[in-house]
C-alpha positions as CSV (number, residue, x, y, z in Angstrom):
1,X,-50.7,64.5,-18.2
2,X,-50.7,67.4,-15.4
3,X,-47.8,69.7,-15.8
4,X,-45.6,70.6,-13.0
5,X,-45.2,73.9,-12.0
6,X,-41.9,76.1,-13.0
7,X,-39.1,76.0,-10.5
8,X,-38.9,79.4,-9.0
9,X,-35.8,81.7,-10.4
10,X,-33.2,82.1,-7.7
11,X,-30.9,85.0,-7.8
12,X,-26.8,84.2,-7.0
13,X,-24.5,86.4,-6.1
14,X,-21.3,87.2,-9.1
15,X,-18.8,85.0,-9.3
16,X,-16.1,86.3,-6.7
17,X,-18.4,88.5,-4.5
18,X,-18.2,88.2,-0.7
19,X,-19.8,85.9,0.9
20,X,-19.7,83.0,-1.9
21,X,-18.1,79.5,-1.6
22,X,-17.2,79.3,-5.3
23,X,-19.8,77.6,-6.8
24,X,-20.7,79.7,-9.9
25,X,-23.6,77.6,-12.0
26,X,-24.0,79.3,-15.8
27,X,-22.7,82.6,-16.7
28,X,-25.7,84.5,-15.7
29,X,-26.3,83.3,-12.6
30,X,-29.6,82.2,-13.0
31,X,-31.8,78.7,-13.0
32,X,-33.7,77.8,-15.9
33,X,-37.0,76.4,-15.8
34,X,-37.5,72.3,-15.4
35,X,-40.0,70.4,-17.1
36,X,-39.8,66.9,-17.6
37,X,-42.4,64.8,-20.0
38,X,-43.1,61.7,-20.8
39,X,-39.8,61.4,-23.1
40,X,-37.6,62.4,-20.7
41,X,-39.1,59.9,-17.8
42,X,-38.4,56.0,-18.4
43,X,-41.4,54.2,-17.1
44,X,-39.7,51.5,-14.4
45,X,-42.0,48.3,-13.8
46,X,-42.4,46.9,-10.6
47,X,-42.9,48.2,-7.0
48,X,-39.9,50.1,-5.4
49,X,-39.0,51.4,-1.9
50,X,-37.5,54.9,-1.7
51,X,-37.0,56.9,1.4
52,X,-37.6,60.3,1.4
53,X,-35.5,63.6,3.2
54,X,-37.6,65.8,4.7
55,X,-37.2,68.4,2.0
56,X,-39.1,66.2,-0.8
57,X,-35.6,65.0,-2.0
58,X,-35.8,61.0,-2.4
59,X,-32.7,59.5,-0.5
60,X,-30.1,57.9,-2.7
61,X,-27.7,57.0,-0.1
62,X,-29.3,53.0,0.0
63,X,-28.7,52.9,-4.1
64,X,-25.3,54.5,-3.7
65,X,-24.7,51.6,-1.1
66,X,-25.6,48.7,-3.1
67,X,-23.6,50.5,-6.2
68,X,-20.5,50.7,-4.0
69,X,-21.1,47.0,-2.6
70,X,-21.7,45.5,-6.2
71,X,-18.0,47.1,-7.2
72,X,-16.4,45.8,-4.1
73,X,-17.8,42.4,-4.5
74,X,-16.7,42.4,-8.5
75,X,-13.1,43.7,-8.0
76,X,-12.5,42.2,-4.8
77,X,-9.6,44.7,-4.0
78,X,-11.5,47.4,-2.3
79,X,-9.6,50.0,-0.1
80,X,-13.0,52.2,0.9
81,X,-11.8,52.2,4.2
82,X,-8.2,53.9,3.5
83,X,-10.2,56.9,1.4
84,X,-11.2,60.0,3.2
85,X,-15.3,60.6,3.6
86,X,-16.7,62.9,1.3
87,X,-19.5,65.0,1.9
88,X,-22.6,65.7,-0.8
89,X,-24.7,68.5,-0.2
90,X,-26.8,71.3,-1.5
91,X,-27.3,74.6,-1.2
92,X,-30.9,75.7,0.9
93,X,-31.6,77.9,-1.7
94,X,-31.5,75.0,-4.7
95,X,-32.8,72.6,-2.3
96,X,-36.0,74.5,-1.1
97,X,-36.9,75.2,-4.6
98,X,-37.2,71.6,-5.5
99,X,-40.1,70.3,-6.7
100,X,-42.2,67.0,-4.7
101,X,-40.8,64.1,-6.0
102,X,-44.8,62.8,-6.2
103,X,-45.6,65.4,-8.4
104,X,-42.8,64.4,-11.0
105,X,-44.4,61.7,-14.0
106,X,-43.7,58.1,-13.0
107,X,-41.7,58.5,-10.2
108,X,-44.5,59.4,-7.5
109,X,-45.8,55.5,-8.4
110,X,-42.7,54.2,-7.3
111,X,-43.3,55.4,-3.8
112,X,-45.5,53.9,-1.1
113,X,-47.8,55.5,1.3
114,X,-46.5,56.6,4.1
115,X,-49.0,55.1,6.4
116,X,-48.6,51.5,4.3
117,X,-45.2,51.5,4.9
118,X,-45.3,52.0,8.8
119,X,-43.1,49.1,9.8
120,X,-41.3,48.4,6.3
121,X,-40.1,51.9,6.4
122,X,-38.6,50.9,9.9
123,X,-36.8,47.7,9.1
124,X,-35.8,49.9,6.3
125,X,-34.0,52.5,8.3
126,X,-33.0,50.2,10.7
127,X,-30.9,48.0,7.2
128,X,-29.7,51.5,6.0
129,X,-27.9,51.9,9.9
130,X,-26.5,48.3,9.9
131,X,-25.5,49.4,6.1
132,X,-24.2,52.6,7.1
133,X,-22.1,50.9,10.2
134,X,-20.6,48.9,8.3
135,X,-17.5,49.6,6.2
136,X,-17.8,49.3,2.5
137,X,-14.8,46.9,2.3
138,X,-16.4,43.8,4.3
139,X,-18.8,43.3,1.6
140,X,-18.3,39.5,0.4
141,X,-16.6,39.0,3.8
142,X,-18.0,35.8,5.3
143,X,-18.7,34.7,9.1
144,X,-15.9,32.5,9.0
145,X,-14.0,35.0,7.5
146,X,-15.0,37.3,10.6
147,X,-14.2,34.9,12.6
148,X,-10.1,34.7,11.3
149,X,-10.1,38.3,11.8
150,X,-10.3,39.1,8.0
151,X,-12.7,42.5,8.1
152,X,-11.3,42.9,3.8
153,X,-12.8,41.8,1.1
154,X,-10.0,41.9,-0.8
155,X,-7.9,39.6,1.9
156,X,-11.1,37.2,2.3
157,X,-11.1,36.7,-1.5
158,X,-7.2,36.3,-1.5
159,X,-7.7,33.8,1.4
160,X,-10.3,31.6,-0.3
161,X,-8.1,31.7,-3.5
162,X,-4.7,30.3,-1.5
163,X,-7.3,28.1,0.7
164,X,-8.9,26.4,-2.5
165,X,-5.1,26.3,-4.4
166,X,-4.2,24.4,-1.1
167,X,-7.1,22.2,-1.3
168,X,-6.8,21.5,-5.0
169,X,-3.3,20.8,-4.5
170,X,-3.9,18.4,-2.0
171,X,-6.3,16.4,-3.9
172,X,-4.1,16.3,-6.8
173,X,-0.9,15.1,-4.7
174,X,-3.5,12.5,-3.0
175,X,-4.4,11.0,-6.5
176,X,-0.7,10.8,-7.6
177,X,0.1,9.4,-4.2
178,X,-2.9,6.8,-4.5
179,X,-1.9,6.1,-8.1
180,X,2.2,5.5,-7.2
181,X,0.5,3.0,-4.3
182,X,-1.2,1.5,-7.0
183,X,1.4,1.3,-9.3
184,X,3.5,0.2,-6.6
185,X,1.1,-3.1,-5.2
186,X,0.6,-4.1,-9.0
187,X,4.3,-4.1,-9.6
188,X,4.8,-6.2,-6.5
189,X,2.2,-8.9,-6.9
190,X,3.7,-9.0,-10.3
191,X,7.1,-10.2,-9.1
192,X,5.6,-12.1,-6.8
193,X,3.4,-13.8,-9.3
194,X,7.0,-14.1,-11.3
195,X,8.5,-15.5,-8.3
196,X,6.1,-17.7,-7.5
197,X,6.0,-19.5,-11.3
198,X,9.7,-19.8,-10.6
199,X,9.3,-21.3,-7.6
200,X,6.6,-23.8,-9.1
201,X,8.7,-24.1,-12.1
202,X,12.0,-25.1,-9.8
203,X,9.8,-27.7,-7.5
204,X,8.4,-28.9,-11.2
205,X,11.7,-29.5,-12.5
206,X,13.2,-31.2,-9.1
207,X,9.6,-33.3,-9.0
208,X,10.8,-34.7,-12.5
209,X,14.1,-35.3,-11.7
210,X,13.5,-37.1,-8.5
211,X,11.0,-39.3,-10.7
212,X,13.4,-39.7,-13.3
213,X,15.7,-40.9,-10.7
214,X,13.5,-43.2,-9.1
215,X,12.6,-45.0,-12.4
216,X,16.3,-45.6,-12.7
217,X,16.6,-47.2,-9.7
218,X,14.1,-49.3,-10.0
219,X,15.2,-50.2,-13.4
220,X,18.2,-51.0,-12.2
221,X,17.0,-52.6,-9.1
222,X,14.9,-54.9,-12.1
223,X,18.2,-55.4,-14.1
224,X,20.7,-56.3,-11.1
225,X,17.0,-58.7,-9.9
226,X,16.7,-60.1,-13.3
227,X,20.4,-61.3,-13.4
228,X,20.6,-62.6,-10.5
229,X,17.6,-64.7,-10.9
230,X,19.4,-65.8,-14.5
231,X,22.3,-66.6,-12.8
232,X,20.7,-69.3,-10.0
233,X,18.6,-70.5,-13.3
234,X,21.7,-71.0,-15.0
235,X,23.4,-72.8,-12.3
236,X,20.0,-75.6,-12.3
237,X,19.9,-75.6,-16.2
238,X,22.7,-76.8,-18.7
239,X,23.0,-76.9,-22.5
240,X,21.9,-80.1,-24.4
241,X,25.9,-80.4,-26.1
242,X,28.8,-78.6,-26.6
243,X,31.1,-77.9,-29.5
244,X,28.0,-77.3,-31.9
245,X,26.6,-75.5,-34.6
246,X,23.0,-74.6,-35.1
247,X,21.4,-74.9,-38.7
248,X,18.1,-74.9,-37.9
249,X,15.8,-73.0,-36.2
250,X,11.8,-73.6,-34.5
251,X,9.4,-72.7,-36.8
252,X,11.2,-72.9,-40.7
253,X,10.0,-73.6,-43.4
254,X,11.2,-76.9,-45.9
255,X,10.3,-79.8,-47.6
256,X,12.2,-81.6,-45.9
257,X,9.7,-82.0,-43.3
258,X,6.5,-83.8,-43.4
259,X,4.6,-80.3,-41.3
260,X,6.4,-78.2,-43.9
261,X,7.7,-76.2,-40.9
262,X,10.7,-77.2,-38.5
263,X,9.5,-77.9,-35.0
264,X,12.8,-78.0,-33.1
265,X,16.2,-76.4,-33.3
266,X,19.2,-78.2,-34.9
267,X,22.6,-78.7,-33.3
268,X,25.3,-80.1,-36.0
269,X,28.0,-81.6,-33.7
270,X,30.2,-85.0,-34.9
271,X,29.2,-88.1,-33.9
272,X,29.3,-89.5,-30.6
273,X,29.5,-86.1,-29.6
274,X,27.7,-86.4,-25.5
275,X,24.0,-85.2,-25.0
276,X,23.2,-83.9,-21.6
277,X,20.2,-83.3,-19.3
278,X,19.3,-80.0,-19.5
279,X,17.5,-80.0,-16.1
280,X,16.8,-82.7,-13.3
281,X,14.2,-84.6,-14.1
282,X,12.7,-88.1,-14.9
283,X,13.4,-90.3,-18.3
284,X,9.8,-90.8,-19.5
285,X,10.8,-92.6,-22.5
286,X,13.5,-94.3,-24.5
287,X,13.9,-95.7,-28.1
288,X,13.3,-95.6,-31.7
289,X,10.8,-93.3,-33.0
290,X,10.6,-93.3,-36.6
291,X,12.0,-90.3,-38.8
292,X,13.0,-89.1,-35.1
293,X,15.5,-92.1,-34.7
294,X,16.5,-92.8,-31.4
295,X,14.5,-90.4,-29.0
296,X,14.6,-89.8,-25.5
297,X,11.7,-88.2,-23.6
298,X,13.3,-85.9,-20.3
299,X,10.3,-84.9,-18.1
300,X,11.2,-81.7,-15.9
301,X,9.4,-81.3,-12.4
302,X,6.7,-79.0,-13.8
303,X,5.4,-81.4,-16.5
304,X,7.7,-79.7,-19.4
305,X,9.2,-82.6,-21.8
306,X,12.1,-82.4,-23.7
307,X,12.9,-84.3,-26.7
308,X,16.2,-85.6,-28.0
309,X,16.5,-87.2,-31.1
310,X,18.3,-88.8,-33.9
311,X,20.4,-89.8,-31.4
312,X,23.5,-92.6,-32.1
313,X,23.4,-94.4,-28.5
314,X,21.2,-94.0,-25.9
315,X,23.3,-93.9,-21.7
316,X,20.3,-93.5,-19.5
317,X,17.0,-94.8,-20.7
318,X,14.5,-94.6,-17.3
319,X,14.8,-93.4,-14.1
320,X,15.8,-89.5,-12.3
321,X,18.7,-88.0,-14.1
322,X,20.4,-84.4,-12.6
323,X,21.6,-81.2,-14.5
324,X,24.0,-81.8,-16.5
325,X,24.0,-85.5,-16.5
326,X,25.0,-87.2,-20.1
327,X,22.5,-89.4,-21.0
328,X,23.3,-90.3,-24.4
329,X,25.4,-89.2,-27.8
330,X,24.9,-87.5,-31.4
331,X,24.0,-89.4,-34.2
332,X,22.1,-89.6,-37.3
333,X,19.4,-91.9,-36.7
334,X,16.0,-90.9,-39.0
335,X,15.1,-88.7,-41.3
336,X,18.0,-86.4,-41.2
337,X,21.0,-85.1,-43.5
338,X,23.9,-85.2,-41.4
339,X,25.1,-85.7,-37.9
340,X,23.0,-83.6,-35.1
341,X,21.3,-83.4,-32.2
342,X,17.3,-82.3,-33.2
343,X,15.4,-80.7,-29.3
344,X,12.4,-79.9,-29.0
345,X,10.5,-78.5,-26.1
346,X,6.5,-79.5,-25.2
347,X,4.9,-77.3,-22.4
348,X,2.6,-79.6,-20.0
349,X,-0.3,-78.9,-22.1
350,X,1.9,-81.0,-25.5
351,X,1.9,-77.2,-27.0
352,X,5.4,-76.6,-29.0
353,X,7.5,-73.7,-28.0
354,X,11.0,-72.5,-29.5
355,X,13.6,-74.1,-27.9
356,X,15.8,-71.3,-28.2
357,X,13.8,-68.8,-26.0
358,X,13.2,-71.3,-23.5
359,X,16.8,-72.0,-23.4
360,X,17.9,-67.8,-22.9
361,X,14.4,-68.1,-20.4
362,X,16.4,-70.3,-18.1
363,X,19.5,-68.1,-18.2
364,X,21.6,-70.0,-20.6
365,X,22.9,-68.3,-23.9
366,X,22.7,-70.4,-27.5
């Protein structure tokens, strides 16, 4: 590694003498010799850009920029503009005795040609005067910012904060605002849900009354239908005897009869006691009839017979008899026990039925 040659030895006036500003360096007034190696220089990779005064002294004013910019832009509160401007400089005499900055071990490598850097060195200067016309405290101030009239970095950073605070804020008081409208529509379709099933509920429950209502009506509308029908029934149709007693009843069992069942319904009454027509109709037949005694056959208008027997005298024995009309007396003709009048009814078809429920069928009560 070439050596660099000794700086020359520079003679200052003593401390205090006329003519001197007050800066006294060492005690004897005198320079000693610089030398850097290879220990003292860091090597720096990559290619960088440094100006150069006319006096071999690299410029340092671009670094000192971006230093100043980089603390502005991390503090944010920078007040360069309110300081007073301070002035760096060197005495000829130190200045002139400085050695190339080429010559010195890795630094001259991180210097371009001259030539090379033609119109890089131009756009260089001209960055360093837009850099140097611009105050140190509008670094991190924005166009927009600019534009509002903010030239501090300090103000721009403050205005950002408040702006984004505002804007954060507004998004928060939009979601609790969307949320309460939420809140707010989910409630109400609730109650109206809740009215609604109380509505349906209401109409439901009026629905079932009405119905309920109706089926009385009609019921009784039936009932009132049904009597009144009994009643013009009754007023055609008669009982077979009065003053009676029944013993027995359609469909009994006993030995006493040769079916082993009873096929007729028993009124006891005394003798002689008088045996009506139970409907119009015509006398179909008339006389004895074995364990049946004296029998009379009545034929209603719809083919239905009825039978009388056991009978002591016969009035009518042919012909058309009306409701009511007597047409012979109790006995106890036959096969019987004891005075009585025995009825039986025969649909059209000869079929059996019980007396008795033809008898309420017509109206009449036994």
């Amino acid at each position: 590694m070439a050596s660099n040659r000794p700086a020359p030895e520079a003679t200052l006036p003593p401390y205090g003498a006329p003519g001197t500003t007050g800066n006294h360096i060492g005690a004897e007034g005198t320079w000693e010799e610089w030398n850097p190696t290879e220990d003292s220089v860091r090597p720096v990779r990559g290619r960088h850009r440094v100006a150069k005064q006319r006096g071999g002294l690299g410029r340092s004013s671009t670094v000192l920029g971006v230093g100043v910019i980089a603390a502005v832009g991390a503090g944010g509160i920078a007040t360069a503009q309110d300081k007073p401007a301070i002035s760096i400089s060197l005495p000829d005499a130190i200045a002139d005795s400085l050695p190339d900055a080429k010559s010195l071990p890795g630094v001259g490598s991180l210097m371009s040609d001259d030539a090379e850097s033609g119109s890089g060195a131009q756009a260089g200067t001209a960055n360093e005067a837009v850099m140097a016309a611009s105050p140190l405290t509008t670094a991190g101030v924005t166009t927009a910012d600019a534009q509002q009239g903010t030239t501090d970095a300090g103000e721009a950073l403050r205005a950002r904060i408040l702006q984004q605070a505002e804007q954060q804020q507004a998004a928060a008081d939009a979601e609790v605002k969307v949320a309460a409208e939420k809140e707010a529509a989910e409630k109400a379709a609730a109650e109206a849900k809740k009215q609604q099933s109380a509505a349906e509920a209401k109409e439901a429950e009026e629905k079932r009354a009405a119905e309920e209502k109706k089926r009385k009506a009609e019921e009784e509308a039936e009932r009132k239908a049904e009597e009144q029908r009994l009643a013009k029934l009754a007023a055609s149709y008669s009982l077979p005897t009065s003053s009676y007693t029944l013993t027995s009843t359609y469909g009994q069992s006993g030995s006493m009869w040769s079916s082993g069942q009873h096929t007729g319904l028993d009124f006891a009454a005394p003798t002689g006691t008088p045996v009506k027509a139970v409907h119009g109709g015509t006398i179909k037949s008339a006389g004895w009839s074995g364990s049946y005694g004296y029998r009379i056959v009545l034929e209603l208008p719809d083919g239905t017979e009825v039978w009388y027997c056991h009978l002591s005298s016969m009035t009518v024995t042919s012909g058309e008899v009306g409701t009511g009309d007597v047409i012979g007396r109790v006995g106890a003709t036959g096969n019987v026990t004891g005075p009585h009048l025995h009825l039986e009814v025969h649909t059209p078809g000869g079929a059996g039925v019980d007396p008795a429920a033809w008898l309420r069928g017509k109206g009449l009560s036994v």
